[in-house]
C-alpha positions in Angstrom: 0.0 0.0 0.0 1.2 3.5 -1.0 0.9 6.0 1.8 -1.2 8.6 0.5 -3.7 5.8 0.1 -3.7 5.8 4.0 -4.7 9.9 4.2 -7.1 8.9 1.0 -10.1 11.9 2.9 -13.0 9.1 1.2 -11.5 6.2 3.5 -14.0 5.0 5.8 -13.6 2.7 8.8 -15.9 -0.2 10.3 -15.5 1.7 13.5 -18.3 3.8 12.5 -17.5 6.7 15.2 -14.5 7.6 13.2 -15.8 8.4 9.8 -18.1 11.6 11.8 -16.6 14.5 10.2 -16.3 16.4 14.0 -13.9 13.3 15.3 -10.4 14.1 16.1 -9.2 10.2 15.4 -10.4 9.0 12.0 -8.6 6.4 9.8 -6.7 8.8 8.4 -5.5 10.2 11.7 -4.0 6.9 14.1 -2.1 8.8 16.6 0.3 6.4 19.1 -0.1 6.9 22.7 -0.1 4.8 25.9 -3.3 3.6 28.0 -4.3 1.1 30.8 -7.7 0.0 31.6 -9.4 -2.2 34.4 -9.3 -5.3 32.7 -5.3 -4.8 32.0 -3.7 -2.0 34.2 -0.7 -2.5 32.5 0.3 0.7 30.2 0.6 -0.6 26.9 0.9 0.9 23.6 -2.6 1.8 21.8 -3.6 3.6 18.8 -6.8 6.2 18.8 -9.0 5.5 16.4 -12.9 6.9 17.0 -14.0 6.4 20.3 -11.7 3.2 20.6 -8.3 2.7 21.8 -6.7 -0.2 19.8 -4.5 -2.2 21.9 -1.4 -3.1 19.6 0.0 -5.5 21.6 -3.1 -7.9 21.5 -3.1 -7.7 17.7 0.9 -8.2 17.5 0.0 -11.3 19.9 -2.5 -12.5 17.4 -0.3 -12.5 14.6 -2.8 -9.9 12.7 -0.4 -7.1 12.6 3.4 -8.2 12.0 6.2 -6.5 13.1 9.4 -8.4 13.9 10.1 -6.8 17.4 7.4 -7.4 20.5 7.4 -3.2 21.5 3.6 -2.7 22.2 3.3 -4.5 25.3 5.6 -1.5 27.0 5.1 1.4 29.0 6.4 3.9 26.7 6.6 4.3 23.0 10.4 4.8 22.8 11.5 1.0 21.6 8.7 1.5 18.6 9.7 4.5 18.0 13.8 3.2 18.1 13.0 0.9 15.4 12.4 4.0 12.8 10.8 5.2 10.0 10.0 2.2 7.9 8.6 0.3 10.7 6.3 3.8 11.8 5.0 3.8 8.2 4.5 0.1 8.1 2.8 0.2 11.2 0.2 2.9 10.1 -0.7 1.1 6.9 -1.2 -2.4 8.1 -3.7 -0.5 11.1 -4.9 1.5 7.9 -5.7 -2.1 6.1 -6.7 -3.4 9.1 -10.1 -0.6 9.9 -10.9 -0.3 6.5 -14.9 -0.7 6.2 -14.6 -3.6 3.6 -11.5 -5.5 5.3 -13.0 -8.4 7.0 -9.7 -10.0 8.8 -10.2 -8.2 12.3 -13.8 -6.4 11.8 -15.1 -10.6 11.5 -12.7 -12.0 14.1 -15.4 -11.4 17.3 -12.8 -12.4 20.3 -9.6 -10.6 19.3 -11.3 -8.0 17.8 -13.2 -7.7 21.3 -9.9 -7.7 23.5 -8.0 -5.1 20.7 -10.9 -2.4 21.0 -10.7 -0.7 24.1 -13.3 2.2 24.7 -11.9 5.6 25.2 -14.1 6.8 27.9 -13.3 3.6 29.7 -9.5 3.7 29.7 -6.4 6.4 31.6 -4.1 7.5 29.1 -0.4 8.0 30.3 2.8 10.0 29.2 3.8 8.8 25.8 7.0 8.7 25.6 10.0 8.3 28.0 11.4 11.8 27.5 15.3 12.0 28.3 15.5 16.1 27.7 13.5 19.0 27.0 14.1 21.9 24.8 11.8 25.3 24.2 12.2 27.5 22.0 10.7 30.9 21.5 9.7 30.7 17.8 6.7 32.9 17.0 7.9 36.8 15.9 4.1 37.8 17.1 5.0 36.4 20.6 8.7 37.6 20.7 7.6 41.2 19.2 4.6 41.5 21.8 7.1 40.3 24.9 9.6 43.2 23.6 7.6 45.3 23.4 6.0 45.0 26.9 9.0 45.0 28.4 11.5 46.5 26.2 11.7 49.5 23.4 8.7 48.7 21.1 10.7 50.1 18.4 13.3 47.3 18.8 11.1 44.9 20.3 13.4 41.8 18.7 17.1 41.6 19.8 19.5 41.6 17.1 20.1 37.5 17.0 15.9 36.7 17.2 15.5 37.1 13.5 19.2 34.9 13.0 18.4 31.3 14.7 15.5 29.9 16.2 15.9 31.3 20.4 15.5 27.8 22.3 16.6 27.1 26.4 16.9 23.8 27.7 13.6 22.6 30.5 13.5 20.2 32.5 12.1 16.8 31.5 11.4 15.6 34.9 8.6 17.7 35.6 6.6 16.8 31.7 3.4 15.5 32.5 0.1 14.5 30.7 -3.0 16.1 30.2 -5.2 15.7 33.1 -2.4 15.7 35.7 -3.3 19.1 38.0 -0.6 21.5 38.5 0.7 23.3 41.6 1.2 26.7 41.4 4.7 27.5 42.2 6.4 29.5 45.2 9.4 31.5 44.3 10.8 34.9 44.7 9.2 38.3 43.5 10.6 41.4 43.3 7.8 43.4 44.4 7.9 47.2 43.0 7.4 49.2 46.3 10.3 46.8 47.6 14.2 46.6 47.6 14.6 42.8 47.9 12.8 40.0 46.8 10.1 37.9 48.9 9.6 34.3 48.8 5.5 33.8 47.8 3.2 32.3 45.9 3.1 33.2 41.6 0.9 36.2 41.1 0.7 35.8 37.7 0.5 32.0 36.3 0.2 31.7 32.2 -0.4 29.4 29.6 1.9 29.1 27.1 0.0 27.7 23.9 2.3 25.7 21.9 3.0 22.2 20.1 6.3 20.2 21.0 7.8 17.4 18.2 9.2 14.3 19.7 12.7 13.0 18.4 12.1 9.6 16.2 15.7 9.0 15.2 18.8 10.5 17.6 22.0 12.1 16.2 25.5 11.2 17.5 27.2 13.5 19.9 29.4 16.1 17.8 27.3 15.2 14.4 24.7 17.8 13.4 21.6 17.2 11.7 21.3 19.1 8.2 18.2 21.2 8.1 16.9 19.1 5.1 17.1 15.8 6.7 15.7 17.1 10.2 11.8 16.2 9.3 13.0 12.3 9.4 14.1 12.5 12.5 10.7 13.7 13.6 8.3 10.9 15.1 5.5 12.9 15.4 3.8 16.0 17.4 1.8 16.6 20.2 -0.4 19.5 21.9 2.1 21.4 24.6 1.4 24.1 27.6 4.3 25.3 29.1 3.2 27.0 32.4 4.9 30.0 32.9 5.4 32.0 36.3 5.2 35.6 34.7 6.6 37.4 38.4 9.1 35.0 38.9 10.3 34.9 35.3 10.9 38.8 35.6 13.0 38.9 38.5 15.1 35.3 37.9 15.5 35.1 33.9 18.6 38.0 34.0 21.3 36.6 32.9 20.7 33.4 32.0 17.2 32.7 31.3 13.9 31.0 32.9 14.9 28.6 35.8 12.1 27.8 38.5 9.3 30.4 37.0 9.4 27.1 34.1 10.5 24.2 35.6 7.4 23.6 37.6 5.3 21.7 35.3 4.9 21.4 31.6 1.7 19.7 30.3 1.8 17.9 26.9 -1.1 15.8 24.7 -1.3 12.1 25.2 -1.5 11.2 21.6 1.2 11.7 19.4 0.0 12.3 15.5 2.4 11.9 13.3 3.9 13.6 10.4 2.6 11.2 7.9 -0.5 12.4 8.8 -0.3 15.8 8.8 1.3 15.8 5.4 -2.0 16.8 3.3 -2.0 19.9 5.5 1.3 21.1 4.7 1.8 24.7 4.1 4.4 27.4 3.8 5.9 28.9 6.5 6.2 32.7 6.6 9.0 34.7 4.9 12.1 34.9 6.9 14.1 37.9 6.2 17.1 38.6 6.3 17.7 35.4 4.7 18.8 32.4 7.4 22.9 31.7 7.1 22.8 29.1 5.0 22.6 26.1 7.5 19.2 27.0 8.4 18.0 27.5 4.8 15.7 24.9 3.4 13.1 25.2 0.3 9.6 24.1 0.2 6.7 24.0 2.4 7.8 23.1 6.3 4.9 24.3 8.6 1.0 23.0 9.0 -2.3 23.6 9.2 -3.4 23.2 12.9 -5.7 25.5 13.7 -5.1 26.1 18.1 -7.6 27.2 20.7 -6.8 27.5 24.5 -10.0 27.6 27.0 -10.8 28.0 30.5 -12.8 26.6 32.8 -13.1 28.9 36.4 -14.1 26.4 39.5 -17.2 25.6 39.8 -18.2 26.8 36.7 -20.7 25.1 34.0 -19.2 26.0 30.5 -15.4 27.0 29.6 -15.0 29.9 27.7 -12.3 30.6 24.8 -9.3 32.9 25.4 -7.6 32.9 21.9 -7.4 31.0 18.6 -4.2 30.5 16.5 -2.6 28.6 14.1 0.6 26.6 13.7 1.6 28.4 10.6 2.4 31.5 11.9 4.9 29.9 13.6 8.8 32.1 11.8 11.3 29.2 12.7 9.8 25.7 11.4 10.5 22.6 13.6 13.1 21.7 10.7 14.9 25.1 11.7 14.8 24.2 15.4 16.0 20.7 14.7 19.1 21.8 12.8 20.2 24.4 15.1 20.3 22.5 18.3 22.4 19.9 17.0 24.8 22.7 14.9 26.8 22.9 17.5 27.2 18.9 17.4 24.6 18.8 20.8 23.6 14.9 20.5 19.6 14.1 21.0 17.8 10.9 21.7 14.7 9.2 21.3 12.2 11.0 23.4 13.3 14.0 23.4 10.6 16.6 22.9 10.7 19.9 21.6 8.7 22.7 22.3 7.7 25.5 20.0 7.2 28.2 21.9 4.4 30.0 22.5 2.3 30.9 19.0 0.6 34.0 18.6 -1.0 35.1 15.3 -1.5 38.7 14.5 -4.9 39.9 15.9 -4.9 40.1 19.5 -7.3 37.3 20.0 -4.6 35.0 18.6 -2.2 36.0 21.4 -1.4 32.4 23.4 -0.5 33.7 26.8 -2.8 35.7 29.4 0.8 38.0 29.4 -0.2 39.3 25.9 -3.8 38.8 26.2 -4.2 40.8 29.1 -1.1 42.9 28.1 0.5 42.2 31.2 -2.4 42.4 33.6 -2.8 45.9 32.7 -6.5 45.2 30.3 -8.1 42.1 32.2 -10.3 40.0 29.9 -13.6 40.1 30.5 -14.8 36.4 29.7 -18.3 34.8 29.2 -18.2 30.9 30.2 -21.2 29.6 28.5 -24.0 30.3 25.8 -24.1 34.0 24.5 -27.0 34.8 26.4 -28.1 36.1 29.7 -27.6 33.1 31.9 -23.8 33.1 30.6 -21.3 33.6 33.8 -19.1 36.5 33.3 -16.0 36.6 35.0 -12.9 38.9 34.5 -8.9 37.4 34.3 -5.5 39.2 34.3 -3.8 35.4 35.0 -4.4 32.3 36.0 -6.4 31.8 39.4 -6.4 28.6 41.8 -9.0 26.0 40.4 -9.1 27.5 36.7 -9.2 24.4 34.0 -6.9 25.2 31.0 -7.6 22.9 28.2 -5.7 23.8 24.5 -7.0 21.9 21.4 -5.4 21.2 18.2 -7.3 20.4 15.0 -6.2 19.7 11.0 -9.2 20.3 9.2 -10.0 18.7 5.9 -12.4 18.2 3.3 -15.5 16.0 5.3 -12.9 14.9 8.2 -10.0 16.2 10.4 -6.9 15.6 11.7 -7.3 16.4 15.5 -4.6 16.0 19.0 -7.2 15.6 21.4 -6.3 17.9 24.2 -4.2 19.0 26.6 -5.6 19.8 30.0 -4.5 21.3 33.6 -6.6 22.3 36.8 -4.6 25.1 39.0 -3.8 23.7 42.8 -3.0 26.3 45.0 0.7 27.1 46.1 2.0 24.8 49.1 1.8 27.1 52.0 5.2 28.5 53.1 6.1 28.3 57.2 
C-alpha cells in the first residue's frame, strides 16, 4: 500500500464513530499513545481511532499485525519508536488495512477483535514517551515582538540574533506530564515594585503558554549535526504542549541566564502523538524569513502545518469554559526543521524521546495571542470572559492570570475536506501554592 492511500479523505472505517466529520481520530489520523484499563492495568501501547483505543499488543500477539520486534506491550513508545521510519509507516498502513470498512480480517474475528478495542471513555491515558530532555524555543515573531515590546523599546522589540536562529533554552524533562495531571502553582521569589529585595510567595501571575512540542524519532551522535533538510526524518510525530509559565518569577530570575524555576514547575503535553505522515495533506508554507537564514538553516519548500489552536478555560465551579484565543501553527517564523538543525549545529547529540517545544504561538490579531501575558497585556487590560451560551444566563468573569481551580484545556485540529486531523487535548486544573512556614 502507498501511503497517500492511508490519508485517502474518502476512507472509511468499520469503526463507524470515526468516519463523523467532528472526530479528532479518524482512519486517516492513528495517533500512538499509551493507555491502561481495568481489565489490564498495564500501560501498553494503543492507537486512537474513533472512540476506541486499539490495543497493539493484542493484535501483534495474534499475529494480525506483524512486526518483527514485541514493542507494544511496553510502557512507553520509545522501543517502537527506536525501530524508525520504515517500521512507523509500516505500522500505520497495516492499522490502515486493518479498519478499513470492507476489510474483514479483524472487523469478522469477534474475540480478538473484542480484546484489541478498548473504549476511550473507559481507559487512563499515560505520558507517551519516555522523555530524556526538553528543549523550548521561543519561535513565533508575534509572541517575541509582543514580549519586547512589553517590556523593552517597542521600536526594537526583537534583539539583534531573534531574526538569526531559532531562540531555544533547555527545560527540565522531569517535571513533563500529561494532560489531566493538575498542577501546583509555584512559590518562588518576586521582586515586588514598592520593595528593595525580593520575597519568597506564591506566583501572582500564572500563564499558559499555547504551543505544540515534536518528539525526536531518530537520535543524532554526539558532535554530528543534523542538516536542516534531513531534520523532518528525524521527527516521530507532534503533540499539543502548555508550558506554564510563572510571569513574576520569570521577571526577577530570567537576568542573565534565562527561565529557571518560573518554568521548571510543570509542563503539560497531549497524550497522543500524531504523526507527520498524517499531517502531510496539511502542509503549508511557513512565513517569509528575512534577512535570509545563514545558510545552515535554509531549506526550500513547504515546512509548517495547518493546525488550527484554541486554549479555553474553565473557572471552578463553573458550568461551560470559555475561549481565550485562537491561532494557528503556521504562523509559527522558525519551522521545527529550523529548530532541529540548530540544536544539533553545534554537534549537541539528541535521543529518542526527546521533545521539543515551540514556543508560545501567537497570530496577529490580538485574539490569537497564546498567553494571558499578551492577552491581558501584562495584567494591565483584564479580559472580561463569558463561560457559557451567548445569552443572559452566561457567567461572566474577568482574568489578568491564572487563578487557583481554573481548568486550562488547548485543542489542536487539522481540518479537511469532510474529516480532520485532531490532537485531542491538553488539560491542567490550578492547585494552590503549598503554603510557606
Amino acid at each position: 500500500m502507498n501511503l497517500d492511500v492511508t490519508r485517502d479523505p474518502q476512507r472509511k472505517s468499520w469503526i463507524l464513530a470515526a468516519n463523523h466529520a467532528n472526530c479528532d481520530f479518524p482512519i486517516q489520523n492513528l495517533p500512538f499513545g499509551i493507555f491502561s484499563d481495568a481489565a489490564n492495568p498495564s500501560p501498553r501501547v494503543g492507537v486512537a481511532l474513533g472512540d476506541r483505543i486499539v490495543d497493539l499488543s493484542v493484535l501483534q500477539q495474534a499475529g494480525i499485525l506483524t512486526l518483527a520486534q514485541p514493542v507494544f506491550a511496553q510502557p512507553r513508545l520509545n522501543d517502537f519508536i527506536a525501530l524508525g521510519r520504515p517500521a512507523w509507516r509500516e505500522i500505520r498502513m497495516q492499522l490502515s488495512t486493518l479498519f478499513e470498512i470492507a476489510d474483514p480480517v479483524l472487523r469478522d474475528a469477534t474475540e480478538v477483535r473484542r480484546r484489541a478495542l478498548v473504549p476511550m471513555a473507559a481507559a487512563t491515558l499515560h505520558l507517551p514517551v519516555e522523555i530524556p530532555g526538553y528543549t523550548d524555543f521561543y519561535s513565533s515573531k508575534e509572541h517575541a515582538t509582543n514580549v519586547g515590546s512589553m517590556f523593552r523599546d517597542p521600536k526594537n522589540a526583537l534583539l539583534p540574533n531573534w531574526l538569526e536562529m531559532p531562540i531555544g533554552y533547555n527545560g527540565r524533562a522531569s517535571s513533563v506530564v500529561v494532560s489531566g495531571t493538575p498542577v501546583r502553582r509555584p512559590n518562588g521569589q518576586l521582586k515586588l515594585p514598592d520593595q528593595e529585595r525580593p520575597v519568597l510567595g506564591a506566583c501572582r501571575k500564572l500563564d499558559i503558554e499555547l504551543e505544540t512540542g515534536f518528539i525526536i524519532g531518530q537520535g543524532n551522535r554526539l558532535g554530528e549535526p543534523i542538516k536542516v533538510e534531513d531534520a523532518e526524518a528525524h521527527i516521530f510525530g507532534m503533540v499539543l504542549l502548555n508550558d506554564w509559565s510563572a510571569r513574576d518569577i520569570q521577571q526577577w530570575e530570567y537576568v542573565p541566564l534565562g527561565p529557571f524555576n518560573a518554568k521548571s514547575f510543570a509542563t503539560s503535553i497531549s497524550p497522543w502523538v500524531v504523526t507527520l505522515d498524517a499531517l502531510e495533506p496539511f502542509r503549508v508554507g511557513q512565513p517569509v524569513q528575512q534577512p535570509q537564514p545563514l545558510a545552515y538553516l535554509r531549506h526550500a519548500g513547504a515546512h509548517a502545518f495547518d493546525i488550527g489552536l484554541e486554549v479555553r478555560l474553565q473557572p471552578a465551579g463553573a458550568a461551560h469554559a470559555c475561549t481565550l484565543a485562537r491561532t494557528n501553527f503556521r504562523h509559527l517564523y522558525w519551522t521545527m526543521a529550523q529548530q532541529l538543525a540548530h540544536h544539533t549545529v553545534s554537534g549537541c547529540n539528541t535521543r529518542v524521546g526527546d521533545l521539543m517545544g515551540s514556543g508560545t504561538i501567537s497570530g496577529p490579531h490580538a485574539d490569537s495571542f497564546g498567553s494571558l501575558l499578551e492577552l491581558t497585556w501584562n495584567g494591565q487590560r483584564p479580559l472580561q470572559l463569558k463561560c457559557g451560551e451567548a445569552d443572559a444566563a452566561a457567567e461572566t468573569t474577568s482574568r489578568s492570570f491564572i487563578e487557583d481551580g481554573d481548568t486550562l484545556t488547548l485543542t489542536g485540529v487539522c481540518q479537511g475536506d469532510g474529516y480532520r486531523i485532531g490532537f485531542g487535548a491538553v488539560s491542567a486544573t490550578i492547585l494552590p501554592a503549598h503554603p510557606l512556614d
